[in-house]
Steps between C-alpha positions, in 0.01 A plus 500: 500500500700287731555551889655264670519275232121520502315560183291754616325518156414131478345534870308823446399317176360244734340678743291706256410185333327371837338843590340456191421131490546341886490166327882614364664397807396193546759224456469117583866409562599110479789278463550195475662261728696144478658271731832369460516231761619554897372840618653660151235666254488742196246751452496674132346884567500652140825442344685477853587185667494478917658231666364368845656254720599471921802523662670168565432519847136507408521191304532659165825567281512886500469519133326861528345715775206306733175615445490728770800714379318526194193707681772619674685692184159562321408693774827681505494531117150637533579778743823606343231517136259712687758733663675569193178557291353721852811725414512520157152639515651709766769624269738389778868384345573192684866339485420168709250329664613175654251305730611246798205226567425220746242309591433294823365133384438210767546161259320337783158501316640423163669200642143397689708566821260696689101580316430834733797667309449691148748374209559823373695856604434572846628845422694670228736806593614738178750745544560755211857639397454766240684789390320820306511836477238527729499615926415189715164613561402506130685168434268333828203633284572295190666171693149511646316599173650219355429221774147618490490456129671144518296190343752268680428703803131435471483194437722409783298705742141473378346138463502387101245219463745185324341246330620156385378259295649135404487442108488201360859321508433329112326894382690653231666770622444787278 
C-alpha cells in the first residue's frame, strides 16, 4: 500500500526483516569520488552523479553546489524522508512538505585564517513547511519524530569517528 508515495509494504517488509535478524539493517554506504581540476569534483553514489565545486568568489567555477550546501540539502532531504515516512506510519495524508535550511560557516579556518575557529557549521537552523490533514499539534509530533529519526541529523550532531588513509598513487584502483 502506498501513503504518501511511501511503500508502506516494502518498509514494513523491512522492518520485520530486522526484528528478526538486527544484522538486516545494516548498510555500509560509499561512493566514489574524482577530481576534475580547480575546486570542481565528481562523486558517483550508485548510479547518480553529484557535482561539487565553489562559488567563483571562493576561487572555484561554480560548476555545482560547495560542499557545504551539499550537507546542507542532505540534511534537508533527510528530514523531509523521515517526516514523510513518520506520517505515513501515522496514516496522516500529507500534500507538501517543503523545508528552508541555512547554515552559519566562518571560512576563516578553512582558509588557515584564524586556528581557534572550527571549519565546519557553527549552527544549522531548519524550518519545516508542510501541509496534511493533520491539527498543528499532531503535525509538531511527526516534524519532531522525524528529526529525531534523521541519520543526517545524527551525524551532524553526534561525533562520527572519520578516518583517512593515503593509498598508494601507482595502486590499481579496483
Amino acid at each position: 500500500m502506498m501513503r504518501n508515495g511511501v511503500d508502506m509494504e516494502a518498509v514494513n517488509a523491512c522492518i520485520r526483516a530486522m526484528q528478526r535478524d538486527p544484522a538486516e539493517g545494516r548498510r555500509i554506504l560509499s561512493g566514489v569520488t574524482s577530481w576534475n581540476g580547480g575546486a570542481h569534483s565528481t562523486t558517483i553514489v550508485r548510479n547518480f552523479a553529484i557535482a561539487a565545486d565553489e562559488p567563483g568568489a571562493m576561487g572555484g567555477t561554480n560548476r555545482g553546489p560547495s560542499p557545504m550546501e551539499l550537507v546542507l540539502s542532505a540534511l534537508a532531504a533527510c528530514i523531509t524522508i523521515s517526516i514523510a515516512y513518520s506520517a505515513a506510519e501515522d496514516e496522516v495524508e500529507v500534500y507538501s512538505i517543503d523545508i528552508d535550511v541555512e547554515g552559519d560557516l566562518d571560512l576563516r579556518r578553512f582558509f588557515e585564517v584564524s586556528g581557534d575557529r572550527r571549519p565546519g557549521f557553527e549552527e544549522v537552523r531548519v524550518t519545516v513547511w508542510m501541509d496534511a490533514d493533520a491539527p498543528r499539534e499532531r503535525l509538531e509530533d511527526i516534524v519532531n519524530r522525524g528529526y529525531r529519526r534523521s541519520p543526517v541529523v545524527d551525524s551532524l550532531e553526534g561525533r562520527v569517528p572519520v578516518r583517512v588513509s593515503l593509498a598508494r598513487e601507482d595502486a590499481e584502483k579496483s
